[in-house]
C-alpha positions as CSV (number, residue, x, y, z in Angstrom):
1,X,-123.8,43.1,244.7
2,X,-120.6,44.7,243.1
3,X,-120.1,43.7,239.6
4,X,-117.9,40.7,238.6
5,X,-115.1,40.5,236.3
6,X,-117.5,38.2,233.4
7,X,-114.8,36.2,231.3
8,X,-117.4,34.9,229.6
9,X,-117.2,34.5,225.3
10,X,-120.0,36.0,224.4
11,X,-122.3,37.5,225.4
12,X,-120.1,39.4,227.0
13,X,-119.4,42.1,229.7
14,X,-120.3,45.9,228.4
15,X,-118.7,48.8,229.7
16,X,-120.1,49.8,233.2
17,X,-120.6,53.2,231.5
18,X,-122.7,52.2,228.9
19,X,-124.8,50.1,230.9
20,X,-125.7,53.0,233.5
21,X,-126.3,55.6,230.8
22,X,-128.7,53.0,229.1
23,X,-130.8,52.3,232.4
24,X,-131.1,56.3,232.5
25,X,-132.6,56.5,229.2
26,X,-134.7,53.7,229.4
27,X,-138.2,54.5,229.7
28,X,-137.6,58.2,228.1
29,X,-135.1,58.2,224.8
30,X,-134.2,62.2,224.2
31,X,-137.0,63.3,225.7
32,X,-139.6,61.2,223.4
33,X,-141.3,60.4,226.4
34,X,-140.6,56.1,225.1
35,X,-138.0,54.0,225.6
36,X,-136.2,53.1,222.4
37,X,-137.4,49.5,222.7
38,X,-140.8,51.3,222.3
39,X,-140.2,53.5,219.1
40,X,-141.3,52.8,215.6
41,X,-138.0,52.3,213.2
42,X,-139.6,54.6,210.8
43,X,-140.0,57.6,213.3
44,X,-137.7,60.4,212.6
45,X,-136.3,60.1,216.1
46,X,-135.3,56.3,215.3
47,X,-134.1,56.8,212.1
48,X,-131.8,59.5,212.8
49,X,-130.3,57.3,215.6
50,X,-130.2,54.7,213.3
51,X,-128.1,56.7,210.9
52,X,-126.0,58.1,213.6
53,X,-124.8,54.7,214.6
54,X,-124.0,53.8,211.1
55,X,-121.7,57.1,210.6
56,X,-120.2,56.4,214.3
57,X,-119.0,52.9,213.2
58,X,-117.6,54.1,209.5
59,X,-115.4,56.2,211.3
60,X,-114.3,54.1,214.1
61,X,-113.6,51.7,211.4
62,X,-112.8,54.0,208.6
63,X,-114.9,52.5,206.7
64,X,-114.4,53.8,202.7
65,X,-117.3,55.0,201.4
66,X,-117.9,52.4,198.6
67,X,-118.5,49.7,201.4
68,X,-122.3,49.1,202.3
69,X,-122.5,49.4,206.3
70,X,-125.8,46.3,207.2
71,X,-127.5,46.0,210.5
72,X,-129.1,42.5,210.5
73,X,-130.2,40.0,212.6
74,X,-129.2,36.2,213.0
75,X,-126.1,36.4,214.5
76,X,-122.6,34.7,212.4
77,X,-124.1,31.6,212.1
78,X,-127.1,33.0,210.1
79,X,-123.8,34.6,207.7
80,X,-122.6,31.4,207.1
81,X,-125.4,31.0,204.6
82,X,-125.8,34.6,203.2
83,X,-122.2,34.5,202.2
84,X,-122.4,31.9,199.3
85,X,-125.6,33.2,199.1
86,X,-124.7,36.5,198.2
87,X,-121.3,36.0,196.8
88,X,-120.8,32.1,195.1
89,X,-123.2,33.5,192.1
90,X,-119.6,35.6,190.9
91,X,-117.5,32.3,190.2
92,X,-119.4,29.5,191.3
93,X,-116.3,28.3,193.9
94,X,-114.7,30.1,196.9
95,X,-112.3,28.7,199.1
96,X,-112.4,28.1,202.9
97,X,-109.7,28.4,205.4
98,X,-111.0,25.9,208.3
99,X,-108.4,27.2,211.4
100,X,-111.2,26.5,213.7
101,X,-114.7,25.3,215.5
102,X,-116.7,28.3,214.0
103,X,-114.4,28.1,210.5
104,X,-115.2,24.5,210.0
105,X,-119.4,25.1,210.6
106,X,-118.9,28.3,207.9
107,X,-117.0,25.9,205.6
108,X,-119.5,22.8,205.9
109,X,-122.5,25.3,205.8
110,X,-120.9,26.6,202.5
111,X,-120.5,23.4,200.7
112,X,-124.4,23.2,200.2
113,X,-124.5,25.8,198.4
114,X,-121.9,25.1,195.5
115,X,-118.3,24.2,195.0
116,X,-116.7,25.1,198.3
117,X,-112.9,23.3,199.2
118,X,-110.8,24.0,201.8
119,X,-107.3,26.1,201.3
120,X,-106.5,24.9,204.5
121,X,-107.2,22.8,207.2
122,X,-105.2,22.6,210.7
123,X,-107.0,19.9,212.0
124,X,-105.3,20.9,214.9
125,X,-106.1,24.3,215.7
126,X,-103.9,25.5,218.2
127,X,-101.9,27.1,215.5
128,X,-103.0,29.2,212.3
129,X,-100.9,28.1,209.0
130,X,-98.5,30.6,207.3
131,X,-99.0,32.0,204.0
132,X,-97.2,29.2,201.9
133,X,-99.4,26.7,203.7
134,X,-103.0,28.1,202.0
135,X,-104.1,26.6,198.3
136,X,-105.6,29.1,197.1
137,X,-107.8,28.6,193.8
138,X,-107.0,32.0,191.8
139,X,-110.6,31.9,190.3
140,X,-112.4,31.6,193.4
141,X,-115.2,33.5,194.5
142,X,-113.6,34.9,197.9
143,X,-111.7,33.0,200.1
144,X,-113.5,33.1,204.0
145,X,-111.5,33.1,207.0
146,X,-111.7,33.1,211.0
147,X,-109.9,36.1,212.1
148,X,-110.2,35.3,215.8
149,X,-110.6,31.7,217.1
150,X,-112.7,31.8,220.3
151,X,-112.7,28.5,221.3
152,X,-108.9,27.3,220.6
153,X,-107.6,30.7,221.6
154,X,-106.2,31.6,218.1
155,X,-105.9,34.8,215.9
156,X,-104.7,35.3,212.8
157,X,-101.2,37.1,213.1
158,X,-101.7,38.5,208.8
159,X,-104.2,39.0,206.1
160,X,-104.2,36.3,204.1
161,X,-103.2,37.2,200.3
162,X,-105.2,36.1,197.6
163,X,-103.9,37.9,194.5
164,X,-107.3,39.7,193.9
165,X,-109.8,37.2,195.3
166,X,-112.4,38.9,197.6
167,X,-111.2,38.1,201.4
168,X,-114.3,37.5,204.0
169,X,-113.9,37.6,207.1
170,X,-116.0,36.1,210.7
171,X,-114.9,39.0,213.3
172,X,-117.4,38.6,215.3
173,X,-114.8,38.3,218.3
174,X,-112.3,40.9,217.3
175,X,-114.1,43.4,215.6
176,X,-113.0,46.8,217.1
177,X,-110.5,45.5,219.3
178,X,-107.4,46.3,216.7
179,X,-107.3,48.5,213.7
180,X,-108.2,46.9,210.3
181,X,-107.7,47.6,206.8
182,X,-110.9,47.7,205.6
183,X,-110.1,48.2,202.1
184,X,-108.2,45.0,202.2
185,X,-112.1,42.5,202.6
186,X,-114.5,42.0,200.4
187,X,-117.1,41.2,203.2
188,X,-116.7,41.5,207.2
189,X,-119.3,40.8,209.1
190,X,-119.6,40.1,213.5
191,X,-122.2,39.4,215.7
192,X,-122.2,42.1,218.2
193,X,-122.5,40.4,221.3
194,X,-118.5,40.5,222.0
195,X,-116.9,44.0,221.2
196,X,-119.9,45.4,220.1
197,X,-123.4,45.3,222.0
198,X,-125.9,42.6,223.2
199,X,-126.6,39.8,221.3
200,X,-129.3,39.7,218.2
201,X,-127.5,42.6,216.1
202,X,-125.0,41.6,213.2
203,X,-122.8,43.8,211.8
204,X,-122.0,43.2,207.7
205,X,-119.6,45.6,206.1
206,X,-119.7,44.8,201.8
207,X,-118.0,46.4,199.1
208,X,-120.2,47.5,197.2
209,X,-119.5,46.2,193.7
210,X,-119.6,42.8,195.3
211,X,-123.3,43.6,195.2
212,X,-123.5,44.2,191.6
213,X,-123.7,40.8,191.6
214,X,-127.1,38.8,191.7
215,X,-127.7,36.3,194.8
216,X,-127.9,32.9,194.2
217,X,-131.5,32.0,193.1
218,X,-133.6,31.3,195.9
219,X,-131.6,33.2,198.0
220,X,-134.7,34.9,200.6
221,X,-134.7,39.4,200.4
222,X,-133.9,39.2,204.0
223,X,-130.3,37.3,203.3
224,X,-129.5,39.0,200.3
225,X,-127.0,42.0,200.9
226,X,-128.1,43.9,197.9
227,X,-131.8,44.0,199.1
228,X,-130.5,44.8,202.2
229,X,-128.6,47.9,201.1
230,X,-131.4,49.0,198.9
231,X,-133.5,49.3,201.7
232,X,-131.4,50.8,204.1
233,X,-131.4,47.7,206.7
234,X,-134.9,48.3,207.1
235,X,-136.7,45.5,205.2
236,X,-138.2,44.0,208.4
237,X,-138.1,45.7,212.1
238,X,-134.5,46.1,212.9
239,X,-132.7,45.0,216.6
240,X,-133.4,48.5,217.4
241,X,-132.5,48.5,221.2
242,X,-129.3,46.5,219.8
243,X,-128.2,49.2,217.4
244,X,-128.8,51.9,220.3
245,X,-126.5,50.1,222.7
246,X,-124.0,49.8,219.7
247,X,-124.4,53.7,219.8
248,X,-123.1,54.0,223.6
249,X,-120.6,51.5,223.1
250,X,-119.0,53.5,220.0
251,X,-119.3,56.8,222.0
252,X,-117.7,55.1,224.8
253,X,-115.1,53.5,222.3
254,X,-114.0,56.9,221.5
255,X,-113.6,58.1,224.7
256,X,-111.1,55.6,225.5
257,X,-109.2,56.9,222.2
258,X,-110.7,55.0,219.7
259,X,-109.8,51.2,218.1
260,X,-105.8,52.2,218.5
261,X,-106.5,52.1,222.1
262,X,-108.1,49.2,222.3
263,X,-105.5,47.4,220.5
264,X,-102.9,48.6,223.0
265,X,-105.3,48.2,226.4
266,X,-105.9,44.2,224.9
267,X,-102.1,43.6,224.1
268,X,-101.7,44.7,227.8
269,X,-104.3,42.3,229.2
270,X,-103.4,39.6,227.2
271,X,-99.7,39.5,228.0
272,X,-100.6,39.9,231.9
273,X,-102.5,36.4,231.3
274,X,-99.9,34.8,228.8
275,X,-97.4,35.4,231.4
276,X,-98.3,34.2,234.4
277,X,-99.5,30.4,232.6
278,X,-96.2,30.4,230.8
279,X,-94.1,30.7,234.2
280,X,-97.1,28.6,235.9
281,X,-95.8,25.0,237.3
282,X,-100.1,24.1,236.8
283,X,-101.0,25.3,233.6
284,X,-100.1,25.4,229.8
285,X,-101.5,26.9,226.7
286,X,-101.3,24.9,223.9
287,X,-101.7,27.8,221.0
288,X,-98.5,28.3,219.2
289,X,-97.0,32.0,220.7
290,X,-96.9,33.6,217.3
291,X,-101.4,32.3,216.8
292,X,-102.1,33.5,220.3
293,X,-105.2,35.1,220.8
294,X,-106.0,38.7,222.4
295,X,-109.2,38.1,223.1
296,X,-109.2,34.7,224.3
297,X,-106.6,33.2,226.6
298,X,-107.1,29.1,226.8
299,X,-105.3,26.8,229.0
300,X,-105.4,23.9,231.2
301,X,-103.9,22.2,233.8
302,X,-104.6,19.1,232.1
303,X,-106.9,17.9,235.0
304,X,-110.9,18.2,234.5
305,X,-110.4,18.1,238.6
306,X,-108.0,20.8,239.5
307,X,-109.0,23.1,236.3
308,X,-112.9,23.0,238.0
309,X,-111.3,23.9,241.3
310,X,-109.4,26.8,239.7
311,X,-112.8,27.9,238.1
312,X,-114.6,27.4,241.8
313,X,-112.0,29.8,243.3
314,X,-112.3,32.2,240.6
315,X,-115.8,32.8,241.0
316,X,-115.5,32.7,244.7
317,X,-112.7,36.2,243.7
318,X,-115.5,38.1,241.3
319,X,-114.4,36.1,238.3
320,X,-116.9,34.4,236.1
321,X,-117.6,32.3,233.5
322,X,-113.8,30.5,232.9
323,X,-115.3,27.4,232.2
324,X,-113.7,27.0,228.3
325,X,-115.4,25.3,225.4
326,X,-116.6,21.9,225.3
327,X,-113.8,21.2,222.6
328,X,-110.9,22.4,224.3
329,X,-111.6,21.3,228.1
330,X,-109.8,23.7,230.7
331,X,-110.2,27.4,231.1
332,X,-111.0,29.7,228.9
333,X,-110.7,33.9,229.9
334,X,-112.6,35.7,227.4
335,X,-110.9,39.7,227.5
336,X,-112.9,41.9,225.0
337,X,-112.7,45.3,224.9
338,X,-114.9,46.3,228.2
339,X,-112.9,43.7,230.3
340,X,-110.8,46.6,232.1
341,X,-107.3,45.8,233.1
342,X,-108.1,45.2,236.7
343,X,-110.0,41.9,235.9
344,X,-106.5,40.3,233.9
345,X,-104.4,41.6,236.7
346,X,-106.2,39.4,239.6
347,X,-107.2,36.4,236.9
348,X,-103.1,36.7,236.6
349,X,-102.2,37.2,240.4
350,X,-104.5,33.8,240.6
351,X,-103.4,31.8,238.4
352,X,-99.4,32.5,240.1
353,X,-101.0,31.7,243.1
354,X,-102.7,28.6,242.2
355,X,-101.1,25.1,243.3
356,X,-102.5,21.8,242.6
């Protein structure tokens, strides 16, 4: 069976390439005579892998050297605990920006673990606020924000400013897809099962004299960055095979020309979508222009009826997974980096060619 265009949010499609050269090496890694999902995380052949994939990913980033590059496990959600964890001890307050369904759980998770408010809330998040709209506390601890909204279709057009409070960021769903400042966070962390690999890897980039400070009492070894860092990632068994296939998908990253690429490849893809539901007489997006995601498109007919027959007909063309969140209703196309251009260009040729 060919393979389908998989507008699924995560977990999401991989690059084709990455996928084949992974089958080839999977019973014999580099001549080892094991697969990689075989091989101790201590052997020389695993660590040097290991080590590769961290260097790959500071450059693709370019990551300064005084951040701490973490390969962890527990997806996001597990980070919306390790964050206050690690970083409430500084001030003993931070501030949440809540533009979303994944920045409201990170905001409610961090209010158990001291004072945590909200800078902002949308309540309807089809829109992110501007800068004048965000009370920030000067003396906070950081201040934590969504950068991509997956399941309202949202991203954030600017980096917040915070006058010298730490900025942490969720990009789980927009890591690598556009050139970041990295100098400009205190904390970014992503689970890697959008832009970056399979699921069951996390990705936590830390300055490092955010580490300086203690974790919060109690905080476990395993959720504490420092301890982390320390032990070079390695204080339990790794997602080995998961940093491996973040390996490829780096490698094959810079063969498409690297995170500037992307950025210009997803502005294509998303504008091809954008466009044809703007000039559609069937569908409408409801996020503001200027908040619009890249890497999620969401719209709707308004109809539970005609949007499931627009998902039946999609799938029917090699298009899968439309069906949007729970919370929104509609349609949602999920276009990370390995969607190719072909799979917007017919999800846009059907959606002009849909009638209710």
């Amino acid at each position: 069976m060919p393979r389908v265009f998989n507008f699924s949010a995560g977990p999401a499609m991989m690059p084709e390439s990455v996928l084949r050269r992974a089958a080839g090496e999977i019973a014999d890694y580099g001549g080892t005579g094991m697969s990689v999902m075989e091989m101790s995380h201590r052997s020389k052949e695993y660590v040097a892998l290991f080590e590769g994939v961290e260097r790959k990913l500071r450059a693709a980033m370019s990551v300064p050297e005084n951040y701490k590059i973490l390969f962890l496990q527990g997806g996001a959600t597990l980070q919306f605990s390790a964050v206050p964890m690690n970083l409430l001890a500084r001030k003993g307050k931070a501030d949440y920006a809540v533009t979303g369904f994944f920045a409201k759980k990170a905001y409610r998770c961090g209010q158990m673990y001291g004072t945590v408010r909200a800078a902002v809330d949308t309540g309807d998040y089809y829109a992110v606020p501007e800068q004048e709209a965000l009370d920030l506390d000067p003396d906070a601890s950081y201040l934590h924000f969504c950068h991509n909204n997956t399941v309202y279709g949202t991203r954030w057009p600017y980096l917040p400013e915070t006058g010298g409070v730490p900025l942490v960021c969720d990009m789980s769903s927009s890591i690598l897809s556009e050139p970041v400042d990295v100098s400009k966070f205190g904390v970014i962390y992503a689970g890697a099962q959008k832009n970056m690999g399979p699921a069951g890897l996390t990705v936590v980039i830390a300055r490092g004299d955010l580490l300086d400070v203690p974790p919060l009492p109690g905080t476990p070894d395993l959720l504490s960055y420092k301890a982390q860092a320390e032990n070079g990632s390695m204080m339990n068994t790794p997602a080995t095979y998961g940093v491996y296939l973040l390996g490829l998908v780096l490698d094959w990253l810079a063969e498409q020309g690297g995170v500037a690429a992307m950025e210009a490849d997803n502005r294509r893809k998303a504008a091809l979508v954008y466009e044809a539901v703007d000039q559609s007489p069937v569908f409408a997006c409801k996020a503001e222009p200027r908040s619009r995601s890249r890497m999620n498109a969401v719209f709707s007919s308004g109809s539970d009826e005609t949007d499931g027959r627009f998902i039946k007909e999609a799938a029917a063309r090699g298009m899968v997974t439309l069906k949007a969140h729970r919370a929104t209703g509609g349609v949602r196309a999920s276009m990370y980096n390995a969607m190719p251009l072909e799979g917007a260009e017919r999800l846009a040729e059907l959606i002009r060619a849909f009638n209710s």
